[in-house]
C-alpha positions in Angstrom: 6.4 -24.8 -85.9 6.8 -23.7 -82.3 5.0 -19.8 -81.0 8.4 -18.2 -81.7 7.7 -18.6 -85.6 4.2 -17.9 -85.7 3.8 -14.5 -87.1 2.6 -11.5 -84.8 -0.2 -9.3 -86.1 -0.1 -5.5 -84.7 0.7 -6.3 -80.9 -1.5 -9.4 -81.2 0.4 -12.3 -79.0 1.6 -15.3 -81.2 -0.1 -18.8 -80.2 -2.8 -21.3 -81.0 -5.5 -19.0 -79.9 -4.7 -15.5 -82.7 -5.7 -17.3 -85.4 -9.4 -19.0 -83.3 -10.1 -15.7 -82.5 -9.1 -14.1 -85.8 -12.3 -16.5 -87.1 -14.5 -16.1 -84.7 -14.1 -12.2 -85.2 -15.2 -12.2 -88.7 -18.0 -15.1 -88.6 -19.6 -13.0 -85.6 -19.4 -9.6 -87.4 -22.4 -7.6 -87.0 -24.6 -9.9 -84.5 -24.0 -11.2 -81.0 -22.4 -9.3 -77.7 -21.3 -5.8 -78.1 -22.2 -3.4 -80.7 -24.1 -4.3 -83.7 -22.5 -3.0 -86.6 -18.5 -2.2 -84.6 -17.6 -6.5 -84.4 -15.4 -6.1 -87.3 -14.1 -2.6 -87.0 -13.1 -2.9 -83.2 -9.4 -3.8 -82.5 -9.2 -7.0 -80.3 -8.8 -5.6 -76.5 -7.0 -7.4 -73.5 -8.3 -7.0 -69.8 -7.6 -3.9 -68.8 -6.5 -5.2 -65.5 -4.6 -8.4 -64.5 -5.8 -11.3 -63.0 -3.8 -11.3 -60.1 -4.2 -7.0 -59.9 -7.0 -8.0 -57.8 -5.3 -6.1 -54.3 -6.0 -3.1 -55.8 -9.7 -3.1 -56.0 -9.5 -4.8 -52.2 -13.0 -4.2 -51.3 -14.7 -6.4 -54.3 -12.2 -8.6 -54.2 -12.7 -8.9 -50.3 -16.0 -9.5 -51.2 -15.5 -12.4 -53.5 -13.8 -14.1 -51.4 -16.4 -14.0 -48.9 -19.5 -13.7 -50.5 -18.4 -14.3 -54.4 -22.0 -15.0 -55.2 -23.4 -11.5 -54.5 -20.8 -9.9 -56.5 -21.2 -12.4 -59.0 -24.9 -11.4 -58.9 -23.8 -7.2 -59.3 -21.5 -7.9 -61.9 -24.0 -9.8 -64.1 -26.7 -6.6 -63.2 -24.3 -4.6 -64.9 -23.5 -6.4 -67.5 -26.8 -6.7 -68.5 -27.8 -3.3 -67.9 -24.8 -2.4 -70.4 -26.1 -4.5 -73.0 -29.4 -3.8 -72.8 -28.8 0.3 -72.7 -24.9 1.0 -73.4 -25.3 3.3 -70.6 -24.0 2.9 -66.9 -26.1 0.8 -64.3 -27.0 4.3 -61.9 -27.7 1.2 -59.2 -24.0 0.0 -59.8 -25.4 -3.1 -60.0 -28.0 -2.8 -56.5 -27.3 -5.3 -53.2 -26.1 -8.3 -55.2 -29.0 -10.3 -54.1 -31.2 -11.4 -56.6 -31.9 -14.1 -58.4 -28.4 -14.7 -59.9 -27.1 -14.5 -56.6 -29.0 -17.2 -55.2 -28.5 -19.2 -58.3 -24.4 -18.8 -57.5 -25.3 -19.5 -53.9 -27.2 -22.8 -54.0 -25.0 -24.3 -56.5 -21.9 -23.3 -54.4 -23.6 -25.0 -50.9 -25.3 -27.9 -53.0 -22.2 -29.2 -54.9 -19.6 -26.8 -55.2 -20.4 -25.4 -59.1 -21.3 -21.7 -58.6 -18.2 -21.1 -60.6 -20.2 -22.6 -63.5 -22.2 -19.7 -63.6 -19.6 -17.7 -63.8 -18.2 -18.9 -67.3 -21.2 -17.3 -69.8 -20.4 -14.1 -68.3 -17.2 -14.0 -68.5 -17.6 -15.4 -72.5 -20.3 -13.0 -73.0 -17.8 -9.8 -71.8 -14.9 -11.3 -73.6 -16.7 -11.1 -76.6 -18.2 -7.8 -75.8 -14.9 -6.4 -76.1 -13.1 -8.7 -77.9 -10.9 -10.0 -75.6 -8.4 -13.0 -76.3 -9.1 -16.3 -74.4 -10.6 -19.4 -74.4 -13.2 -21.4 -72.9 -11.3 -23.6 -71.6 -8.9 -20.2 -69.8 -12.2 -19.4 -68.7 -13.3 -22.6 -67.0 -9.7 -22.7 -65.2 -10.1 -19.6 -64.1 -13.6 -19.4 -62.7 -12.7 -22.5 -61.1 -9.4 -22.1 -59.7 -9.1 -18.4 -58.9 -12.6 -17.5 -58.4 -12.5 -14.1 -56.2 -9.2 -12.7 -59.0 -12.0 -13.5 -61.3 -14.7 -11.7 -60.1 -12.6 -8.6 -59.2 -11.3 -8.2 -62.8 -14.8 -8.7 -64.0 -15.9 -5.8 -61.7 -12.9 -3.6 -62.6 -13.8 -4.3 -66.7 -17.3 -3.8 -66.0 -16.3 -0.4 -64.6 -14.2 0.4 -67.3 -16.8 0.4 -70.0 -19.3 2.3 -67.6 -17.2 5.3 -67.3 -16.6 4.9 -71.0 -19.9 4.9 -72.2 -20.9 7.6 -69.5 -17.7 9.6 -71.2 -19.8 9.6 -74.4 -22.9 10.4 -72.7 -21.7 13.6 -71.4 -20.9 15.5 -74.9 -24.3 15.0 -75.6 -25.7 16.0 -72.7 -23.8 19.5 -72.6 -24.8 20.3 -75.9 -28.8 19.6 -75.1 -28.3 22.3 -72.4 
């Protein structure tokens, strides 16, 4: 059976990975990144930018060309802030440099494997949202397109913070 005979689910792309994912969705229901409770009700998500979309944030992704391991080190302050609050970082993820960064650093001068780093996060916002992939899409990209990488990280990352802060701010005018 080649992809054009696989059946397609709802705008769900046919392939090898749809029915992976489809498994993975319902074992991790209720437990793991994201929302406790939402895994099984959420719709599966797609990136809301490309991979190669990366011009249009040029700043970040001047950055990670540059210096990918301090917005590597931003990107996972947010993240964590997200999924530790489900609110906005207010620091927008602070300098960079912290430990994370120097981890991405030191494994970049010493042997070349800061992009190793880079794979749990972008595993850990994949299934946040529910986004289709692999970890073996993953490992190609952190590897071979690290700054595109980091830059559509960024640009997800900022995504969810205006969404969340979108659902803050109902709440907020009604306390006033």
């Amino acid at each position: 059976m080649d992809a054009s005979e696989v059946p397609q689910d709802k705008g769900k792309p046919a392939g090898q990975w749809t029915d992976q994912s489809q498994e993975k969705e319902q074992e991790g229901s209720g437990s793991g990144a994201g929302h406790p409770g939402q895994q099984q009700d959420r719709p599966r998500n797609y990136w809301h930018t490309g991979l190669f979309n990366c011009w249009d944030d040029a700043g970040t992704y001047c950055m990670s060309c540059w210096c990918p391991c301090m917005v590597y080190g931003k990107n996972r302050h947010r993240l964590d802030h997200l999924e530790e609050n489900d609110t906005a970082d207010p620091e927008h993820g602070g300098s960079g440099c912290d430990a994370d960064c120097c981890m991405h650093l030191a494994l970049n001068v010493m042997c070349g494997f800061g992009w190793i780093l880079q794979l749990g996060q972008r595993a850990t916002l994949r299934a946040r949202h529910h986004i289709d992939g692999s970890p073996v899409n993953d490992c190609l990209t952190a590897y071979f397109c690290t700054p595109c990488e980091l830059t559509q990280e960024s640009r997800e990352l900022t995504e969810e913070e205006m969404t969340a802060a979108n659902t803050q701010r109902p709440e907020q005018t009604d306390n006033r």
